[in-house]
C-alpha positions as CSV (number, residue, x, y, z in Angstrom):
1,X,-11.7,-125.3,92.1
2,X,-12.2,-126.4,88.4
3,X,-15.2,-126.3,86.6
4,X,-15.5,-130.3,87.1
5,X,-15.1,-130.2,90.8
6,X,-17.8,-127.6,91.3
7,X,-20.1,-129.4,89.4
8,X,-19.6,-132.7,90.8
9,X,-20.2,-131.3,94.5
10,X,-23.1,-129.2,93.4
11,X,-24.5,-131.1,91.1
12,X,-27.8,-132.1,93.0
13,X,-28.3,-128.3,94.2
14,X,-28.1,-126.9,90.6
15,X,-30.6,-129.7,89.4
16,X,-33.1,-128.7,92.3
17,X,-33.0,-125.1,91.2
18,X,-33.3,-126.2,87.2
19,X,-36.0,-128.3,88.6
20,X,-37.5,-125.6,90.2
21,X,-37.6,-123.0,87.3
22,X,-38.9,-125.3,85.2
23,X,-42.1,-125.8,87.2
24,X,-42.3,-122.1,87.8
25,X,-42.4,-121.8,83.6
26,X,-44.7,-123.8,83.2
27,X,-47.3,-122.8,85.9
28,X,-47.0,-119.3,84.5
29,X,-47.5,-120.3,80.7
30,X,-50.4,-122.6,82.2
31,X,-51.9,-119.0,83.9
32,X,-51.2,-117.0,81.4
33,X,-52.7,-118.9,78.8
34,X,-56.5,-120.1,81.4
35,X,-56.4,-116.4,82.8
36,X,-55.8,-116.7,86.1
37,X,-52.4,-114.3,85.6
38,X,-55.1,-111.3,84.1
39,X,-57.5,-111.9,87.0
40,X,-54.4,-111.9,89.6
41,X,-52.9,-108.5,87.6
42,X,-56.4,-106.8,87.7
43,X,-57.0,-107.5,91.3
44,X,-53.3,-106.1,92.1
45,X,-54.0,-103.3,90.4
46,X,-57.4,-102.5,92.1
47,X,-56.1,-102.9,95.6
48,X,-53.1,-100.8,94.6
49,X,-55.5,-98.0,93.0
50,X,-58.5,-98.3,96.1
51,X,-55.4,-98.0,98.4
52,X,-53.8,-95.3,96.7
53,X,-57.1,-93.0,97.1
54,X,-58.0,-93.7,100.5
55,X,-54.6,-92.5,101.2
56,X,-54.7,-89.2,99.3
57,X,-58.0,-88.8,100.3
58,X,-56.4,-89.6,104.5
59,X,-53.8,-86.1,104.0
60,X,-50.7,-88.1,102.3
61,X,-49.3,-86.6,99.5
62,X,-49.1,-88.0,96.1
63,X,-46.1,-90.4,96.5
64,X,-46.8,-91.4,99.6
65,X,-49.9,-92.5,98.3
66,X,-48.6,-94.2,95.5
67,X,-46.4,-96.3,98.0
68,X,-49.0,-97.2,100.5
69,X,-50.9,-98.6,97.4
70,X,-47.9,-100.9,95.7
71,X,-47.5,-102.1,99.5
72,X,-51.1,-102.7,100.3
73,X,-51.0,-104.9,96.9
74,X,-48.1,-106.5,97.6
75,X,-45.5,-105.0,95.0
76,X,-43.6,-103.0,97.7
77,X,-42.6,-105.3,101.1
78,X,-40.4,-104.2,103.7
79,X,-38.2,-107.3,103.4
């Protein structure tokens, strides 16, 4: 298939996902620049560190506690 052919049957998919990016850009410059992206960062980071020290404090060993906290945040999923 040509570069012309793909295009021309995919040409509505790749202007959703252009579409799509865009808006993601711009709603992270938008909290990045009214600090909602600090407040989200510094509440990550607190459930990650309050997680991390209940675990250590429950028996688990230092990386184990360091994963329970990035999962209880959110950075770590199982999917």
């Amino acid at each position: 298939m040509d570069k012309e052919t793909f295009i021309s049957l995919y040409n509505d998919e790749i202007n959703k996902i252009v579409n799509q990016d865009a808006v993601r850009s711009e709603t992270i410059k938008r909290e990045r620049e009214d600090g909602t992206l600090d407040n989200m960062i510094e509440g990550s980071t607190y459930i990650a560190r309050t997680a991390y020290l209940k675990a250590l404090n429950q028996g688990f060993n230092d990386d184990q506690a360091f994963v329970i906290g990035l999962r209880q945040a959110g950075y770590i999923s199982d999917n």
